[in-house]
N, C-alpha and C positions, 0 to 999 in steps of 0.2 A: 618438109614444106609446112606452110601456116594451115591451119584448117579455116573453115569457113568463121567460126566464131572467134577468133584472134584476128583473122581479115577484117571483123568487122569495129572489134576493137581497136585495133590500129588505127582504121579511117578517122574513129572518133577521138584517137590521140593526136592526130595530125588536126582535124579540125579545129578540136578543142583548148588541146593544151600542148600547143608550139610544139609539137614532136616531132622532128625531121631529123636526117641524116646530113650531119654539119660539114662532114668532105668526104670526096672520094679525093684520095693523093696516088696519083704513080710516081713510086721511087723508079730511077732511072742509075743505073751506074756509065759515066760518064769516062772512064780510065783508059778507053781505047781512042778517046779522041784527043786524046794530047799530043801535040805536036810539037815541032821542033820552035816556032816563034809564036808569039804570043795571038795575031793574027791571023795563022793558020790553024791554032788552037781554038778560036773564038769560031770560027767557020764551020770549022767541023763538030764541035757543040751545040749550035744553030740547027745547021743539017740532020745530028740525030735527033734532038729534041723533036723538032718539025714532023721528022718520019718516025718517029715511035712513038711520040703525042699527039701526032694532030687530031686523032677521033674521040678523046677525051670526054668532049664535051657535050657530042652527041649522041655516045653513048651513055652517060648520066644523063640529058633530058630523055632520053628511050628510056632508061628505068623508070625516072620517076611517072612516065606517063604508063607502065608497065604496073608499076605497084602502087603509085598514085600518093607517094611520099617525097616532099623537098628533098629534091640534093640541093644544099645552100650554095655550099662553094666546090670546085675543081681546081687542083691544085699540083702541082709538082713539084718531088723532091730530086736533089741529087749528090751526086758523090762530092763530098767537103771539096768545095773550088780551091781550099789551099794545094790540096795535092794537085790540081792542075797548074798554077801559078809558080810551082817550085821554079822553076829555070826561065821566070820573065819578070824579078820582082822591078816595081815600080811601074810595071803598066799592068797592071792587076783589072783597072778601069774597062780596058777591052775585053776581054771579058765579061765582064758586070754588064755591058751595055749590048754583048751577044746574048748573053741569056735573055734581057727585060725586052728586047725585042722579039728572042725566041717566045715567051710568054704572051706577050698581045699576040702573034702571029696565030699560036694552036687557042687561044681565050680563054686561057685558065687565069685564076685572082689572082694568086700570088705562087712564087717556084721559091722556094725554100732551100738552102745548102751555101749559100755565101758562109761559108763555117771553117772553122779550124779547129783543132784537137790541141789545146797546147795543157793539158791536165800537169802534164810531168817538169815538160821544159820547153823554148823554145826555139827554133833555126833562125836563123835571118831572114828567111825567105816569108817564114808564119810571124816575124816584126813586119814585115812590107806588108804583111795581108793586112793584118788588126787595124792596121794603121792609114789604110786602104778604104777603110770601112766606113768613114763618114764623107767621105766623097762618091763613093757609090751609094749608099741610100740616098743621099740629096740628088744623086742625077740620075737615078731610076725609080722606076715608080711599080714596078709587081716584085720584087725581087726584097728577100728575108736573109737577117746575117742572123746566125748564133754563134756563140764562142764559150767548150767546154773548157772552164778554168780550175777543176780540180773531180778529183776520185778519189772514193773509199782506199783503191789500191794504191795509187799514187799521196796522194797530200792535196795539199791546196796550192800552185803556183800563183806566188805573192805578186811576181813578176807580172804576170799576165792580168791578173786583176789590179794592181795598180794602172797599166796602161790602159784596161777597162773602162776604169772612171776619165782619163782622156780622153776617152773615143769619146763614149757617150757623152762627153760634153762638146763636144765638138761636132757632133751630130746633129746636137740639141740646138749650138749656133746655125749649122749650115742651113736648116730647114725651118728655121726661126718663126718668116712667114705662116706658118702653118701650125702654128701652135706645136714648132718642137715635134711633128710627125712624125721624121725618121727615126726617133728612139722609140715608137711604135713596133720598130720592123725588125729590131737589133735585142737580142736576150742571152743573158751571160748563164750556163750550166753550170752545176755537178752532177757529175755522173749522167752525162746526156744520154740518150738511148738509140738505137739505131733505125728504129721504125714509127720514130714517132709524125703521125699525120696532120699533127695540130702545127698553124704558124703562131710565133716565127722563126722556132725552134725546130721545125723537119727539114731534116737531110738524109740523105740514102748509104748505112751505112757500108763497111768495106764487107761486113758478112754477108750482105745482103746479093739477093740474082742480081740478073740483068736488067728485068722492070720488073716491078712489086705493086699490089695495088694496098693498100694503109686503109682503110677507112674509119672515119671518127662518128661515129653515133651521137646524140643530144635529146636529152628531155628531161631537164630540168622543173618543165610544167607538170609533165607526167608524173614525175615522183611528188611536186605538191600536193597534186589531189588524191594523188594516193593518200600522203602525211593529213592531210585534212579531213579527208572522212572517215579519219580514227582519230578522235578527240580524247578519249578516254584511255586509248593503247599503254601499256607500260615501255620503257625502253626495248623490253626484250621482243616483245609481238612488233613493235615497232620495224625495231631490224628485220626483221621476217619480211615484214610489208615492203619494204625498201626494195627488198633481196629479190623478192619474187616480182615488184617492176620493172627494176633493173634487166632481171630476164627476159623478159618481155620486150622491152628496146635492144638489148643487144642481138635477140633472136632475127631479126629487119636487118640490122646491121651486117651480120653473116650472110643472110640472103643477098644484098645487095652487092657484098664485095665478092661474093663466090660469081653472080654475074658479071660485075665490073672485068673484074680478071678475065673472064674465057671473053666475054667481047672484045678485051684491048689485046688480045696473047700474051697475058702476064702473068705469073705466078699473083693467087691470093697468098699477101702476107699477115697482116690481124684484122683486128676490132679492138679500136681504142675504145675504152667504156668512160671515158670523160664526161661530166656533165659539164657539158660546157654553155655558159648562160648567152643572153644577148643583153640589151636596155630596154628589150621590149617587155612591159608591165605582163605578170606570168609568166616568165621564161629566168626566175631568179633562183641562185644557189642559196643568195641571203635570206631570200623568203622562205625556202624550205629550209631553213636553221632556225626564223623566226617560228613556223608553225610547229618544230618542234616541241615552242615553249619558251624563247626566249622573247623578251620584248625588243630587244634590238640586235641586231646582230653587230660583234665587239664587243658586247659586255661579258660579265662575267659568265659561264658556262658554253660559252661559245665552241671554243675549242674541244670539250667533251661531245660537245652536237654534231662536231663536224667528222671528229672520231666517229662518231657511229654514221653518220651517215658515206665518208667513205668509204670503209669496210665494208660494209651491207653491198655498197656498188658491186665493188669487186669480188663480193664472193658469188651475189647474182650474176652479174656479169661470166663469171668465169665458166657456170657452169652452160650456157647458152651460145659460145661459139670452142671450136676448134683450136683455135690461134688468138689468144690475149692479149697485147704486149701496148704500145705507144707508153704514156703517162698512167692511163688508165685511175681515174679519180676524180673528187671532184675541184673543178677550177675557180676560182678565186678572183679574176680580174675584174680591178676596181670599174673602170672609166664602162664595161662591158657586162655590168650587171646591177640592175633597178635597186634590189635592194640594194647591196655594199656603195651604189651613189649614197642612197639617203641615207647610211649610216656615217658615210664619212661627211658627208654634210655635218651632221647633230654633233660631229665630233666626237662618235662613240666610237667607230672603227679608226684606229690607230695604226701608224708606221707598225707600232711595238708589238701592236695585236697580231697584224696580217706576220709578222715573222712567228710569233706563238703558234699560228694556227699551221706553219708552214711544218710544222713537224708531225703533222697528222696529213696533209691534202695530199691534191696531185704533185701544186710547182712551188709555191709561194709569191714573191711581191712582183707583182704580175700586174701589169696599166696603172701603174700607180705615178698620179702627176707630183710633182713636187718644187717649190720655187725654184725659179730660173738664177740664182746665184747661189745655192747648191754647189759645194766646191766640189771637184776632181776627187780629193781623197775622202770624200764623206759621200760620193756614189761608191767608190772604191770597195770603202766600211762596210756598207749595206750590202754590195757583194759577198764580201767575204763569210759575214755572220750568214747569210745562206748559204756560202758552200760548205760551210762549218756543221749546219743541219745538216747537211743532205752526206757532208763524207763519215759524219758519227754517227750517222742513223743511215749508212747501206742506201740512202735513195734517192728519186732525182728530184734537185730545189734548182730553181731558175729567180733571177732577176732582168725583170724590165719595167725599168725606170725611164719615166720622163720630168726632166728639169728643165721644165717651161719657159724658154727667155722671154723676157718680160713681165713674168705675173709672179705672184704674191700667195700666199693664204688666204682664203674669201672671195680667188678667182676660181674660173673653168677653166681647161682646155677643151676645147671639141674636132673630136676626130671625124664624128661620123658614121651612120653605118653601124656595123656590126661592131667596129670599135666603142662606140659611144662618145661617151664628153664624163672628162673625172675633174670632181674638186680637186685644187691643190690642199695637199696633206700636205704639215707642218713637220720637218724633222727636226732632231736634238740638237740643238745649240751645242754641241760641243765638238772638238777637232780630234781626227782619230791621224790627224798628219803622220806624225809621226812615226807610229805603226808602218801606216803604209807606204812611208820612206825604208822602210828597214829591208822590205823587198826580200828574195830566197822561198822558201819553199817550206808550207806547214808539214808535217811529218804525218802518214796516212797515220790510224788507230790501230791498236795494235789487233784490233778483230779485222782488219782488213788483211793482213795474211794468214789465208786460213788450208792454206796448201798443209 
């Protein structure tokens, strides 16, 4: 338990510097509700969600009026809908439209698991899904697709990330009005992970119980004041400083998910140590890289900054809860963090940058807006070069891109919200077509069989 002088410090992290706990998620595994038609399928997915979700919600605002900490969002994960969808491809849509109503019903933000596993290869059934996917985000509104398109053990399926960059353009059309929204909800993995609670990449994996409760931790404020009122620190004391804040937020985060759990009768599964930022001015990842010492974050020395200030998360983090796992690091999204707006504003933070950095962070190119004639195989590219990071370096790299119809360089998109509003970033003028017509399957590294 907290002692009194941590309780009190907490209070003044929450007051002070945006410290709250960013979700409580319950994974749900959904495998027993599959049915013989696609309708009776959707029904009885409804039904449990409802009965195994419904008190969600009131049991996070009972926390927070308990410990007296934001829960921001409530959220549900569940078992990849491709495996439900096997034996009804082409009405995938019923579904999709069972859940987002299951969703408002219990009033969680978003239910996360519109997802498929296609890392290795694909059925027909996981082409009907992918393909599925821009007509479900345009006609639902709480509901999150991911799609892991390569592993360490496996390679990279070329297949699937080409067909990638058609969704997400296609997405980008369907939801047009809305500045391109639904590629908000849609994020391509390597190496996804099975407990992750952050959207809109959480799904509840097949190792996983029955219900799980994930929660994601946040204080990105918190570690600023920390990094600020050591002006003088060297790298090394620095870390130290990081480390031992870091423990200190994830310590709340345990408490709160070890409650979550016995109120919902769930198993507690981790504590994501994310720092996950907002737009709200002192709640930025880029500002704690700036108060490291750089003058802008993107320029040079960035990605050394951000090395240490992941690492430090995690090793603080690790040592203050029981069960570790989601992403765990810190996050990066453009359009959902003050400073990285104003950097891409100035033109300092780059397409070319946020991938350099993605080999140190949690995910990599993450709410990043991008002109709206943006081809199919040049989102495809920008896929690929992250699962390329993520399957040579063991970890997990995401893309979620949005390709604005309508706008240009020197526009915004605005989402809103915890989403924010991102400048459009300029990519490379040049065609990776080709490539991405060649389609097949990268070959994993050879560190990836370590049997």
């Amino acid at each position: 338990m907290l002692n009194f002088g941590e309780i009190l410090e907490t209070v003044n992290m929450v007051r002070e510097e945006h410290f709250d706990v960013r979700t409580i998620t319950l994974g749900l595994n959904l495998l027993g509700s599959i049915r013989e038609t696609a309708e009776k399928t959707a029904d009885a997915v409804y039904d449990h969600i409802c009965r195994t979700a419904g008190g969600i919600v009131k049991v996070a605002e009972d926390l927070e009026l308990k410990y007296g900490i934001p829960i921001v969002n409530k959220r549900i994960s569940i078992t990849p809908a491709s495996f439900l969808t096997q034996n009804f491809q082409g009405k995938e849509i019923v579904l999709a439209k069972a859940l987002d109503k299951a969703s408002k019903e219990v009033g969680v933000d978003f239910l996360g698991g519109w997802t498929a596993l296609v890392h290795k290869s694909m059925t027909a059934a996981d082409r009907s899904f992918l393909e599925s996917i821009p007509e479900v985000l345009a006609s639902t509104d709480r509901l999150c697709s991911s799609v892991n398109v390569g592993s360490t053990r496996a390679g990279i399926n070329m297949d699937a990330v080409k067909l990638m960059g058609e969704v997400v353009k296609k997405t980008a059309y369907l939801t047009r009005e809305s500045d391109s929204y639904g590629c908000a909800k849609l994020v391509a993995f390597c190496n996804a992970v099975e407990d992750n609670p952050f959207m809109a990449g959480a799904f509840h994996g097949t190792g996983e119980g029955d219900a799980v409760v994930n929660v994601g931790v946040s204080g990105p404020g918190v570690v600023y004041k920390a990094v600020k009122e050591h002006p003088e620190a060297n790298v090394t004391d620095l870390a130290e400083i990081i480390k031992k804040t870091a423990f200190k937020i994830t310590r709340v985060g345990q408490l709160v998910a070890k409650d979550a759990a016995a109120a919902l009768g769930a198993e507690f599964g981790i504590v994501d140590l994310s720092l996950a930022p907002t737009p709200v001015v002192g709640d930025s990842v880029g500002r704690i890289l700036e108060e490291m010492g750089l003058e802008t974050v993107g320029g040079h020395g960035t990605t050394a900054c951000l090395a240490v200030l992941n690492d430090a998360v995690k090793k603080g983090g690790t040592m203050a809860s029981s069960h570790v796992g989601g992403l765990s690091g810190a996050f990066i999204p453009v359009s959902e963090d003050e400073g990285m707006i104003a950097a891409a504003e100035k033109g300092t933070l780059t397409l070319s940058k946020l991938e350099a950095m993605t080999a140190v962070c949690s995910v990599g190119i993450d709410m990043v807006a991008v002109p709206g004639d943006t081809s199919a195989e040049t989102v495809s590219a920008i896929i690929a070069d992250e699962a390329a990071i993520g399957m040579v370096n063991n970890k997990t790299t995401a893309v979620r891109i949005i390709p604005v119809e309508g706008k240009t360089v020197g526009e915004k998109a605005v989402f809103g919200g915890l989403l924010g509003e991102a400048p459009i970033m300029a990519v490379t003028n040049s065609s990776a077509k080709k490539f991405i017509d060649r389609g097949g399957r990268i070959p994993a590294p050879i560190h990836g069989n370590k049997n």
